[in-house]
C-alpha positions in Angstrom: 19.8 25.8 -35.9 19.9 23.8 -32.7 16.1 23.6 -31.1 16.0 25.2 -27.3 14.8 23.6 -25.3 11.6 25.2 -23.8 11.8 26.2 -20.1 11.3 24.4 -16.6 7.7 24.5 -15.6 7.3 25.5 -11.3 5.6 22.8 -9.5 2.4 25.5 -8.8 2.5 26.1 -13.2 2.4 22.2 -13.8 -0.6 21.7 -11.4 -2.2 25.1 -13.0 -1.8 23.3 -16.5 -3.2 20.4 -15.4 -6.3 21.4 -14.3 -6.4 23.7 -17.2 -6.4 20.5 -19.1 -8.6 18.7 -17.6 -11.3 20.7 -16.4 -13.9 18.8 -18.3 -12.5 15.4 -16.6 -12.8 16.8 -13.0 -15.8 17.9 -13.2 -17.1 14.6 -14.7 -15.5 12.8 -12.0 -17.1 15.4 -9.5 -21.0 14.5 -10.5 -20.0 11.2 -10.3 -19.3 11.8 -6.6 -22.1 13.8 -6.3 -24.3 11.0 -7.9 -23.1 8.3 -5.7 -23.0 10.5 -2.3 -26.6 11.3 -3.1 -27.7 8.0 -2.8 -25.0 7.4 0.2 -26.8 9.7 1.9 -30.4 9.1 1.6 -29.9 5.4 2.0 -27.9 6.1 5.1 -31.2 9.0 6.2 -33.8 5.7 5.6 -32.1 3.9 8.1 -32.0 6.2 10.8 -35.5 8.5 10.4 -38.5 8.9 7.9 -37.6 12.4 7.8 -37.4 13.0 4.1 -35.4 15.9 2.6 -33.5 17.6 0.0 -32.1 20.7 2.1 -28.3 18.4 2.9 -25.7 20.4 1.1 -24.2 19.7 -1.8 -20.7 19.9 -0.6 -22.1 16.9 2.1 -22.6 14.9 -1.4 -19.9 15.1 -2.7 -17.7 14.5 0.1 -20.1 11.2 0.9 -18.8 10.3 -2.8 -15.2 10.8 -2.0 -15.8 8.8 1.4 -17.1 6.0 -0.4 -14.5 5.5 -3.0 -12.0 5.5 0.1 -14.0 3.6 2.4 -14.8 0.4 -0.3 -11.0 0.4 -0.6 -10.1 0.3 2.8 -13.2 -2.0 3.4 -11.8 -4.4 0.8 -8.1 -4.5 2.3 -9.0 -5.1 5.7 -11.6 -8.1 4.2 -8.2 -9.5 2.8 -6.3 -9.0 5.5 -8.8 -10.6 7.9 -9.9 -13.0 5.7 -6.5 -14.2 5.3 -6.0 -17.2 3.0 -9.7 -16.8 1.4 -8.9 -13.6 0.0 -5.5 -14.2 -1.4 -7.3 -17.1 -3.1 -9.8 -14.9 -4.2 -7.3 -12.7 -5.5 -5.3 -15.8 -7.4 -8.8 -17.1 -9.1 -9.4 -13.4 -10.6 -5.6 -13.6 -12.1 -6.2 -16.8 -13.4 -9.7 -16.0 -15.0 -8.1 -12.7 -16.9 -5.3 -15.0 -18.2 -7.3 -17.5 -19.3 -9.6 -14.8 -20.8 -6.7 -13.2 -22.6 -6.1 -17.0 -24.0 -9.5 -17.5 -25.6 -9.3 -13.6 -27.2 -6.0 -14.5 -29.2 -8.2 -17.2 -30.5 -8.8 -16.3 -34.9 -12.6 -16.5 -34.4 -12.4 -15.1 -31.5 -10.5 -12.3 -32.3 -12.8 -11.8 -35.1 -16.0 -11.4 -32.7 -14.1 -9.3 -30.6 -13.5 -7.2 -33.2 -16.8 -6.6 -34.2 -17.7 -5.9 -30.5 -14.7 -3.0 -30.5 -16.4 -1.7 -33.5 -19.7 -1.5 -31.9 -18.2 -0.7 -28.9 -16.4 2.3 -30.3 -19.2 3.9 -32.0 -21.3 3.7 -28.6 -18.5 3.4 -26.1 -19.1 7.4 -24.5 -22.5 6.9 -24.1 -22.8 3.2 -22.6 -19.0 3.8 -20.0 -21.1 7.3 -18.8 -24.1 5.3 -18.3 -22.6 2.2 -16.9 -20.6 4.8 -14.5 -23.9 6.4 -13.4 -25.6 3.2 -12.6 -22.6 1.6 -10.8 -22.5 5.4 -8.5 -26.3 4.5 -8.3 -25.9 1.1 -6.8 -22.1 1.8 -4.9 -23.8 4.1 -2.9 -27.0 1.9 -2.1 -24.5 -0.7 -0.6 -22.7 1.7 1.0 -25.3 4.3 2.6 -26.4 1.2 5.3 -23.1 -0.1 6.6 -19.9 1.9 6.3 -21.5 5.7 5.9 -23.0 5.7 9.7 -19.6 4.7 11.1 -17.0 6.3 9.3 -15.4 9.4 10.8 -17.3 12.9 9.7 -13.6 14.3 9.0 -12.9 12.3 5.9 -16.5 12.4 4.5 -18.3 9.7 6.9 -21.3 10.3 8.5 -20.6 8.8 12.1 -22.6 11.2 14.5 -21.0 14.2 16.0 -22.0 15.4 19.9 -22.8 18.3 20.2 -24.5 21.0 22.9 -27.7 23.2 21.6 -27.7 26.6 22.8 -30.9 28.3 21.9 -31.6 32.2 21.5 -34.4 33.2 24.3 -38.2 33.1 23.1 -40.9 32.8 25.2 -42.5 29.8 23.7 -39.2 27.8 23.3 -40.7 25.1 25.9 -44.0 25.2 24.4 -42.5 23.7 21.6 -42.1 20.3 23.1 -38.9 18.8 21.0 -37.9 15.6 22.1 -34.7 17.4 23.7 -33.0 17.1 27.5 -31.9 20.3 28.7 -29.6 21.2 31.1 -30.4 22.1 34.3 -27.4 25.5 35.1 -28.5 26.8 31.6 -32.0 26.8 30.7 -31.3 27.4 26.8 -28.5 25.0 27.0 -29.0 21.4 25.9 -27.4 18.3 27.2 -25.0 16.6 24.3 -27.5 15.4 21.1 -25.8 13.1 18.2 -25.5 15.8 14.8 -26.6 13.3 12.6 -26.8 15.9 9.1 -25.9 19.0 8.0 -28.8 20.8 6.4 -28.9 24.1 4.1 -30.9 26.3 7.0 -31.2 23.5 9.6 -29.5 20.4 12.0 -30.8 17.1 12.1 -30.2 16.1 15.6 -31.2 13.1 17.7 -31.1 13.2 21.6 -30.3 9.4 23.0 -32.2 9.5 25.8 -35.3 9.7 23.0 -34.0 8.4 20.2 -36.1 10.4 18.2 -34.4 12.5 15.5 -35.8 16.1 14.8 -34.4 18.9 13.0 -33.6 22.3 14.6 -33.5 25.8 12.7 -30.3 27.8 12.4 -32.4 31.2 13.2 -33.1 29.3 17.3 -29.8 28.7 17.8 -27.4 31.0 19.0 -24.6 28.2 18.9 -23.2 25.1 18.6 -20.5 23.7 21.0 -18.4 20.6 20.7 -19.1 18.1 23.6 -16.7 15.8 22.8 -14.1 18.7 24.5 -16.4 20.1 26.9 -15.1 19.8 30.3 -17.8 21.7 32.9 -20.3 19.8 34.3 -23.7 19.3 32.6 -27.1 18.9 35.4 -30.1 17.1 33.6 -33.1 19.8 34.3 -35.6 18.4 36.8 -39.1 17.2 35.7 -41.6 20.1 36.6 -43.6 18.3 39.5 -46.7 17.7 38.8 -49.2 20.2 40.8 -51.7 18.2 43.6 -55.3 19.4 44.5 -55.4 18.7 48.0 -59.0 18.1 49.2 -60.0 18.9 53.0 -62.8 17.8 55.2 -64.7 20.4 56.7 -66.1 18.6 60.0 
């Protein structure tokens, strides 16, 4: 009896069975991103304000983890690239160290040591590659929280800031407040454009340039956020409130 041949999976099944198959896998790989985007993030947040928090989203995490993984590889090619003869050398010496290495392995005492450390290795191997992996997330996203997060485009993961307009809902002490903040001059409750430097849970961390202070702003005072970066009307800068004058006269 001739076997038959068991039937053509659809491109949508094969992806399905997959991630069927490796559910555990992805979502290993995904608290590794999460690990190393943690520490992208708050790295980056101690460089640009002492405002301390926990509230960023987890979604923000792990798309800081993503960002980084794509952002060291890019950062390495264009280091080659601009490097030039440096980093093909660089590149050669590596080759010639594994080959070399591979030399010395097929070595009889050699081969005997290594042995032993596979043995070892195999009896500890889960534990030690998930904590080598958690460390190396760790101290990925150290490096990369301070110079590559900041400037990398928000629509891939980075963390470049965003400009943006505040509109606030009306309350009557909204200028009591006092936030570092320029407003615009046609709409009272309107800012001018502020850098969106993190998304919070409940909250934006914003930072006006003309202050350079960073602050963050509540979701319940705003009524909405608009994109300045396509915003073509005209925004005034509101006037300083003069400053009232006691005026003394001389009574002959």
């Amino acid at each position: 009896m001739s076997d038959v041949p068991p039937p053509k999976l659809t491109l949508w099944k094969r992806v399905a069975q997959f991630f069927s198959d490796n559910v555990a896998f992805l979502l290993q790989l995904t608290s590794l991103f999460a690990v190393a985007g943690f520490f992208v993030i708050h790295t980056y947040l101690e460089t640009v304000t002492g405002l301390f928090t926990y509230e960023v989203n987890p979604v923000v995490y792990i798309a800081a983890g993503v960002n980084m993984l794509g952002g060291t590889f890019l950062w390495v090619i264009a280091n080659i690239v601009q490097n030039g003869a440096p980093g093909f050398l660089l590149g050669l010496v590596l080759i010639v160290v594994l080959i070399i290495v591979g030399f010395i392995v097929r070595g009889e005492k050699a081969q005997r040591w290594f042995d032993r450390v596979l043995v070892f290795a195999e009896k500890w191997s889960r534990r030690l590659t998930y904590f080598g992996l958690i460390v190396v997330a760790c101290l990925s996203g150290i490096a990369y929280g301070v110079p590559i997060y900041g400037i990398s485009p928000r629509s891939v993961g980075g963390g470049a800031p965003a400009s943006v307009i505040l509109v606030f809902k009306p309350t009557e002490d909204f200028y009591a407040l006092g936030l570092p903040l320029s407003m615009d001059a046609t709409h009272t409750l309107r800012s001018q454009p502020v850098e969106l430097l993190m998304e919070l849970r409940n909250s934006l961390l914003v930072r006006d340039p003309q202050f350079s202070i960073p602050f963050v702003v509540r979701d319940d005072l705003l009524f909405s956020v608009i994109d300045a970066s396509r915003y073509t009307m005209p925004i005034l800068p509101l006037p300083p409130t003069p400053t009232p004058t006691v005026a003394t006269t001389v009574t002959p």
